[in-house]
N, C-alpha and C positions, 0 to 999 in steps of 0.2 A: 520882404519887409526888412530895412535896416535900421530905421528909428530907434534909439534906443529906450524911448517913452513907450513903443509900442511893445519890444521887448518887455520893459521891467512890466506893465500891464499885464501881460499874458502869466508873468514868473510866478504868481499863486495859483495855486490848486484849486479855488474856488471862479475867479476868471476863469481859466483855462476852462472846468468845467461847464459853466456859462456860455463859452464861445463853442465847445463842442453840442450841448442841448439846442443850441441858435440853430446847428446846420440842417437838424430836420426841418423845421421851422418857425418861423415869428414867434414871438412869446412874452407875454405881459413882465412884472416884476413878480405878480402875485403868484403866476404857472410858474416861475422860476425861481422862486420861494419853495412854494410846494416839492417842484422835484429834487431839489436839494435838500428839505425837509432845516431849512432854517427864517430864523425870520427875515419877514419884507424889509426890514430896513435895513441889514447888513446886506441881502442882494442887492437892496437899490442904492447903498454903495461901489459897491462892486461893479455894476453895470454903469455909472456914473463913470469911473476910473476907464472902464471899457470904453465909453461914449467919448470921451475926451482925446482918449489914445486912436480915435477912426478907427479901430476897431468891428468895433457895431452902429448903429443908427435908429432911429423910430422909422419904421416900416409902417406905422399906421397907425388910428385913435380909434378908441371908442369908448361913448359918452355914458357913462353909470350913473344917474341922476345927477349930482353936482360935482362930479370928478369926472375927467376925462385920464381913461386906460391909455400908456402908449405900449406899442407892440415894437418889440425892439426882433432886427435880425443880422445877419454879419454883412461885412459891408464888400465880403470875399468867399468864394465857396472853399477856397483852396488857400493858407498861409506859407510861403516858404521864406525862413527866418534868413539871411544874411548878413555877415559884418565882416569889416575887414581889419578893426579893434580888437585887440587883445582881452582889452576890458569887457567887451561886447561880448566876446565867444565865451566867457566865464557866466552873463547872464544868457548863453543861447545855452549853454552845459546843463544850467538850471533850469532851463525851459523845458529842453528834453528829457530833464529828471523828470518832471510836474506828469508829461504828458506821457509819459510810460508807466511810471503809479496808478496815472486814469486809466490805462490801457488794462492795467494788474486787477482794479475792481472791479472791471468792468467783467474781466474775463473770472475772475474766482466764484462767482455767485454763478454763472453763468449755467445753464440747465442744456447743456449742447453735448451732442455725441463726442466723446472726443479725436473720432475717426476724423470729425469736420474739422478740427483744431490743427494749423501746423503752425508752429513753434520751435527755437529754438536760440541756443546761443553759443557762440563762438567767441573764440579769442586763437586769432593771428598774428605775426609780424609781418607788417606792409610797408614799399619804398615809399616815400611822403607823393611819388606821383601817381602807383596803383592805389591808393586810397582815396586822392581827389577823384581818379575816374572811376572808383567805388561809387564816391559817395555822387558824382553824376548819375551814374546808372539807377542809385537810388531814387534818386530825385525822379526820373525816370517812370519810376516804378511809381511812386505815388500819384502821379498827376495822370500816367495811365490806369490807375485805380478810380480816381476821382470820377475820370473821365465816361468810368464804364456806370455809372450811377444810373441807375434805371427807379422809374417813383413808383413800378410794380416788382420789385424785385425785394427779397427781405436782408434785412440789416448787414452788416460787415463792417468788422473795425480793420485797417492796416497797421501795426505799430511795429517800427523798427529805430535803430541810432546806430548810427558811425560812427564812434567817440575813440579815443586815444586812451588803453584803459590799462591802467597798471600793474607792474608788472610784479607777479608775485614768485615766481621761479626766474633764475639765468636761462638765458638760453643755455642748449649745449655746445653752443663752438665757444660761451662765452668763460667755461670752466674753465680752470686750471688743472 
């Protein structure tokens, strides 16, 4: 994805969640009201702003006496954000913030052994060409994640980011 409309779309916390509920699947305004525990009309904004960026789509209707439900779902199983704008990579930075927040809620409530849990984080210094082929290998890795999706198998999130992240000691060759 390089659009920058689809970008700034996803750059809320409330999209972003929306598009991640989509991936289990289809889901009205009203289920997606509910699971967000806000109301229907600020989701069916939301998915609106979605709907316009291709995003997401109506997957299908159904008729409630004189309202027809649409079922909205992603129009992608798998998003990988790229730009080759400056401008861009500052809304992709915030994109990756959004989606590792959801990743943080999702996992704090979470009622899981923590044997099952790995995590962690690092901070390196990388030549600007071992970090592109980082962040390939990453990429890597998620689409062989995606790829292992079985509809009898139970949940899994992947959440990671390659980011360029400041620097808060010198190195030591950098001392005097």
């Amino acid at each position: 994805m390089r659009d920058p409309k689809q970008l700034r779309a996803l750059g809320g916390d409330v999209r972003a969640r929306i598009v991640m509920l989509l991936r289990e699947r289809a889901a009205s305004t009203t289920e997606l009201a509910t699971a967000l525990c806000m109301p229907k009309g600020t989701v069916g904004h939301h998915v609106k702003v979605l709907e316009r960026a291709g995003l997401i789509r109506v997957v299908g209707t159904r008729r409630i006496r004189a309202v027809t439900e649409k079922y909205y779902g992603r129009v992608a199983r798998l998003f990988v954000l790229k730009t080759d704008d400056a401008a861009d990579a500052v809304g992709e930075g915030a994109l990756a913030a959004v989606m590792l927040r959801q990743a943080a809620e999702e996992l704090l409530p979470a009622e899981v052994d923590p044997v099952r849990i790995t995590a962690g984080l690092s901070h390196v210094r990388l030549r600007p060409a071992d970090a592109r082929r980082l962040g390939l290998r990453l990429n890597r890795l998620f689409a062989s994640f995606q790829a292992a999706d079985d509809p009898d198998g139970e949940p899994h999130a992947l959440a990671a980011a390659l980011y360029p992240a400041p620097s808060a000691l010198p190195h030591a060759d950098d001392r005097t």
